[in-house]
N, C-alpha and C positions, 0 to 999 in steps of 0.2 A: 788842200783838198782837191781831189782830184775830179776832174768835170764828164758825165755822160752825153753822149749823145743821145738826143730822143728828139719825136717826130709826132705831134700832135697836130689830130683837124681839130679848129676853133672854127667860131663865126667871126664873119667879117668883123660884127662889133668889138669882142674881143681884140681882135687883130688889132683896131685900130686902139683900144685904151692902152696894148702892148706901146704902141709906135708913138703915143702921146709921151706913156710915160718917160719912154726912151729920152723924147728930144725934151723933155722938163730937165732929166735927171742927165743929163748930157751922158749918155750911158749906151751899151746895144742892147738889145729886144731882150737877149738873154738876161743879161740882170737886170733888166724891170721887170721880167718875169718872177727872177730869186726875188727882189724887193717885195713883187707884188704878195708872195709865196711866205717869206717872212710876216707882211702885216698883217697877214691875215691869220695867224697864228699869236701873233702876240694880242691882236683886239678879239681874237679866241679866248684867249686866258683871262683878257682885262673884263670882259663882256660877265664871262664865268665869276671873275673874282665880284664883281660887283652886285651881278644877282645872286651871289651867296649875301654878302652884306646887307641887301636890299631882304631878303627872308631874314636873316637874323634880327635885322630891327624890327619887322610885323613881330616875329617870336617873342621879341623881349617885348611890344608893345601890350601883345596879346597878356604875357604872364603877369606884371603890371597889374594891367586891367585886371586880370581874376582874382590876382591875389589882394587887390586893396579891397575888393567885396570879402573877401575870404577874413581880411584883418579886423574889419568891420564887424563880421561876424564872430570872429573867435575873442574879439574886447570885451561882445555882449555875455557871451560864454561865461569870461572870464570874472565878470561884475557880477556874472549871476550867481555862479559858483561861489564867490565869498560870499555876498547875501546868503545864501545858502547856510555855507558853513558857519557863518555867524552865529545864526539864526539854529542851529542847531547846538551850536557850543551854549547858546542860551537857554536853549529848553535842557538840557543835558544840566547845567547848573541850579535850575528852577525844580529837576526830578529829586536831583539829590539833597535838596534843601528840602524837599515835601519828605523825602524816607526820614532823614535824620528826624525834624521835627514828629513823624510821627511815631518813629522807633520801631518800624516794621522787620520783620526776621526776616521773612522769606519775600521772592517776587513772584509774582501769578502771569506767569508767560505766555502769550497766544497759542506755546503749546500745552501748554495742562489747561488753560479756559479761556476762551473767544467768547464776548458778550457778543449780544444783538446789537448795540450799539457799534461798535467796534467792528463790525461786518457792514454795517451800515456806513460807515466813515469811510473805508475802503471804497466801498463803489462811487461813491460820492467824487473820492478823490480821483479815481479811475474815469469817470466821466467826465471830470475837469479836465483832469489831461487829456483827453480825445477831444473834447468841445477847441482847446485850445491849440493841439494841435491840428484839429482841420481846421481853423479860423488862419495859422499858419499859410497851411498850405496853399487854401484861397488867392490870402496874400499873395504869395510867392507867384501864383500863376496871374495874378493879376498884374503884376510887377513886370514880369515877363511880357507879357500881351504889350503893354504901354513903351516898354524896353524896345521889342519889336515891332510899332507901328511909328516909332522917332526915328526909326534910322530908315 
């Protein structure tokens, strides 16, 4: 490789870490200048490689963290759901046991007749879920408050 000439003002300081490196590196100014020119390109890269490393592990820390609340959550889901569907496979065996014994022809659908009752049970149920989901929510923000007065 072939070598340019060039002419550079520095500070005295300068000047002198040139002349140190020199008489360490048993070398002239010129290549402890390349030396100095190479480290600092290579602890460029290594600085870079490392605060890449250094975010990837908060990222994986961070997704971790949300997602073990997240697994927490989607178990409860999941429990719920089969109770759920249990509980429906049951009353669904308990309807059809009621027709047969009583030999009924036809079904009376909320669309040909909605009792009073029956409108009644709905709101009922409607207001459970709201009662239960802002009792939720509550929770949630109170969770949080306590979350962020720990750290």
């Amino acid at each position: 490789m072939t070598k340019l000439k060039k002419s550079y003002r520095l500070t005295s300081d300068t000047v002198q870490k040139i002349e140190q490196l020199s008489v360490e590196e048993n070398t002239s100014q010129a290549n402890a200048i390349e030396i100095m020119v190479q480290q600092f390109f290579e602890n460029r890269e290594k600085e870079r490689v490392a605060l890449l490393e250094a975010i990837e592990k908060l990222v994986d820390q961070k997704l971790i963290e949300n997602l073990s609340g997240m697994q927490e959550d989607l178990k409860r889901i999941r429990v719920t759901g089969n109770v759920i569907d249990r509980n429906v496979q049951i009353q669904l065996e308990f309807w059809n046991h009621y027709f047969i014994v009583n030999e009924f022809k036809e079904l009376a659908t909320t669309e040909k007749y909605k009792t009073e009752e029956l409108t009644e049970a709905e709101t009922v149920v409607k207001n459970r879920i709201a009662h239960n989901r802002q009792r939720k929510l509550d929770w949630e923000s109170k969770r949080k408050k306590d979350t962020n007065q720990t750290k």
